[in-house]
ChimeraX commands (.cxc) that place a marker at each C-alpha (Angstrom):
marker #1 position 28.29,142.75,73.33 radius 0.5
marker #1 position 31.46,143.91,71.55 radius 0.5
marker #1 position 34.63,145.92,72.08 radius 0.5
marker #1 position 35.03,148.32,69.47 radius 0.5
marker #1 position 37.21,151.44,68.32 radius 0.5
marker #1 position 36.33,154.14,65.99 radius 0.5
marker #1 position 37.82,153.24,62.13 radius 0.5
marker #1 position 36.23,156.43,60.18 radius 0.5
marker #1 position 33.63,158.29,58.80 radius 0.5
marker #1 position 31.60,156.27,55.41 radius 0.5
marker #1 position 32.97,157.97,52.42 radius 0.5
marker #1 position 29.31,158.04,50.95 radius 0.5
marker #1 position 27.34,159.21,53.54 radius 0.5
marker #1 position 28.81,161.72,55.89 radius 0.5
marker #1 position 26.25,160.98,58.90 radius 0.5
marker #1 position 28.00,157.31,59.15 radius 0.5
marker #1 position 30.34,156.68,61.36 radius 0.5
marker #1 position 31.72,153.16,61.31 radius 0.5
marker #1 position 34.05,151.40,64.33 radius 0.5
marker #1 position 35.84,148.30,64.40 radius 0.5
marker #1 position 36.49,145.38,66.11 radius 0.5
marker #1 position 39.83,143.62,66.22 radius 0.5
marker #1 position 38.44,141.01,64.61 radius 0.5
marker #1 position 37.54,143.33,61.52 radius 0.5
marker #1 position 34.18,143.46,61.66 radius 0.5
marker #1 position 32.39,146.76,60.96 radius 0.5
marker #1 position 29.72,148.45,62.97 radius 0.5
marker #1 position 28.05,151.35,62.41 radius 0.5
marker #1 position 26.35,154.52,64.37 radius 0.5
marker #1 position 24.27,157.54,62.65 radius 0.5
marker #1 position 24.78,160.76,64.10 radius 0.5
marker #1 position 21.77,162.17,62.32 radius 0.5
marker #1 position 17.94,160.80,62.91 radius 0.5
marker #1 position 18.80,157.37,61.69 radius 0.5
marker #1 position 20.51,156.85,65.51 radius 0.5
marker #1 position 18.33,158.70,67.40 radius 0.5
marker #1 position 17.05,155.23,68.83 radius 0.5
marker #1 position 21.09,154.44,69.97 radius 0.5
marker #1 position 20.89,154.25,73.69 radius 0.5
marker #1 position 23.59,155.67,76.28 radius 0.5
marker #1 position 25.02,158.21,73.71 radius 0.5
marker #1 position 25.96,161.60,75.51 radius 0.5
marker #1 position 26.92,164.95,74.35 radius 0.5
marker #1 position 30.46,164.36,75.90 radius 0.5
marker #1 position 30.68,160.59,74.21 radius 0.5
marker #1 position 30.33,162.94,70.80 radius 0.5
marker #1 position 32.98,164.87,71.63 radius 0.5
marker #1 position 35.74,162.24,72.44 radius 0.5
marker #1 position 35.06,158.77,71.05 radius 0.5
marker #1 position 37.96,159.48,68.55 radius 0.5
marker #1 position 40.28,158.76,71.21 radius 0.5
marker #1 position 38.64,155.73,72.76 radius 0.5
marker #1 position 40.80,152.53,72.43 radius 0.5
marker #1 position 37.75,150.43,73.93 radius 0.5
marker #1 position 33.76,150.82,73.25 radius 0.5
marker #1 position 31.83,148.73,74.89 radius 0.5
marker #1 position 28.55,147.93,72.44 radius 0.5
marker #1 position 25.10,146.03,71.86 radius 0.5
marker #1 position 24.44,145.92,68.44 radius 0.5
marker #1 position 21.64,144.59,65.79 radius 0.5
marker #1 position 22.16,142.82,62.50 radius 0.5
marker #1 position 20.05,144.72,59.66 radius 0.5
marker #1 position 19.69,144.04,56.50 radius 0.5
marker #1 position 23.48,143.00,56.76 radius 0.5
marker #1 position 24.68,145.98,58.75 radius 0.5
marker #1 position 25.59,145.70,62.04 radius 0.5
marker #1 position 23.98,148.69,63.61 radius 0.5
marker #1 position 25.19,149.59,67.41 radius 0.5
marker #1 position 21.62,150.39,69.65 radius 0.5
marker #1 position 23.43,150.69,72.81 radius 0.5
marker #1 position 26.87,152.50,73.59 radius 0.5
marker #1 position 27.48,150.39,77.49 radius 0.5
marker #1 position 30.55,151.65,78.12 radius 0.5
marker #1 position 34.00,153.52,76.79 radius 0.5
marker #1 position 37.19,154.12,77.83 radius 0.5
marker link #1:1,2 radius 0.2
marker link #1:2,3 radius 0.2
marker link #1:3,4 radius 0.2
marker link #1:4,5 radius 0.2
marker link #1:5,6 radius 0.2
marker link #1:6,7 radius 0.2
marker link #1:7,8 radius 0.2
marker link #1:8,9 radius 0.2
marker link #1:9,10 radius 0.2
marker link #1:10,11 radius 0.2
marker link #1:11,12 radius 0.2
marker link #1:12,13 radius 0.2
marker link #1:13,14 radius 0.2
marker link #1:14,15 radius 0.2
marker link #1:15,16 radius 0.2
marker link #1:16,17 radius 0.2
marker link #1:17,18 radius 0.2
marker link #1:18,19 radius 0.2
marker link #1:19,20 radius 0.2
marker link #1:20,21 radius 0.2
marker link #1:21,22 radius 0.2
marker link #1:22,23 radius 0.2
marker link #1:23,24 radius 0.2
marker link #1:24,25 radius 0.2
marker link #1:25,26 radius 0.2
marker link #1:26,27 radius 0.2
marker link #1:27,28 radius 0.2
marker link #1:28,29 radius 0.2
marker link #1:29,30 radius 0.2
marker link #1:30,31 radius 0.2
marker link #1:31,32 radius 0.2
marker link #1:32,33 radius 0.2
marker link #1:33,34 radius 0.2
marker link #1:34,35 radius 0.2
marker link #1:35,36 radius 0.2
marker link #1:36,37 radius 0.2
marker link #1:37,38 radius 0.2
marker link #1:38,39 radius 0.2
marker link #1:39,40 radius 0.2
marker link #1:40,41 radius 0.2
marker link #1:41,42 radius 0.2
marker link #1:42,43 radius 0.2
marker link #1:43,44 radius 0.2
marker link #1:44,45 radius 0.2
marker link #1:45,46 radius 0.2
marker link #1:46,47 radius 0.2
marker link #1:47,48 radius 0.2
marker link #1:48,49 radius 0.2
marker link #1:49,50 radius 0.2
marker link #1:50,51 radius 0.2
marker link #1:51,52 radius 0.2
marker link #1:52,53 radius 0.2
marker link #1:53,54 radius 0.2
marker link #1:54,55 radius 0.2
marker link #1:55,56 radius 0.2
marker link #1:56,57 radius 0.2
marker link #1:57,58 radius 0.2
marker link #1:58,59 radius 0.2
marker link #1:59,60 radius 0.2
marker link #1:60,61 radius 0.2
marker link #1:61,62 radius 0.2
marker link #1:62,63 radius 0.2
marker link #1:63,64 radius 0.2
marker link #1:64,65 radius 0.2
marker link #1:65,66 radius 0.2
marker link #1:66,67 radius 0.2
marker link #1:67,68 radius 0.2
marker link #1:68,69 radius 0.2
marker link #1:69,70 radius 0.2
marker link #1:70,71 radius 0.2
marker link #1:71,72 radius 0.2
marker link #1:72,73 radius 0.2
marker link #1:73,74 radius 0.2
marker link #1:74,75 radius 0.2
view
């Protein structure tokens, strides 16, 4: 698992959104049907996770991507 804040949206594809760790490494969640198999994520976690300072994640290494399947926790 790791901590994680939101950084931005992927300047080449819009449906990418891509959140940090304070270590700098990248992580990244689709909001289209790329992530529909992302576990935990709500209607309301859509609607704030700009704010969150802490994201609690389980995540995959694909193809050199670090995808996020599970959202645990956020704060």
């Amino acid at each position: 698992m790791k901590d994680v804040f939101f950084k931005c949206v992927s300047d080449e594809d819009s449906c990418e959104y891509i959140f940090q760790n304070t270590a700098g490494e990248e992580f990244c969640l689709y909001s289209d049907s790329r992530g529909h198999l992302t576990k935990n994520i709500t209607p309301h976690f859509w609607d704030s996770f700009y704010f969150y300072k802490k994201i609690k994640i389980e995540y995959k290494n694909l193809d050199g991507k670090n995808l996020i399947t599970k959202v645990v926790s956020y704060k």
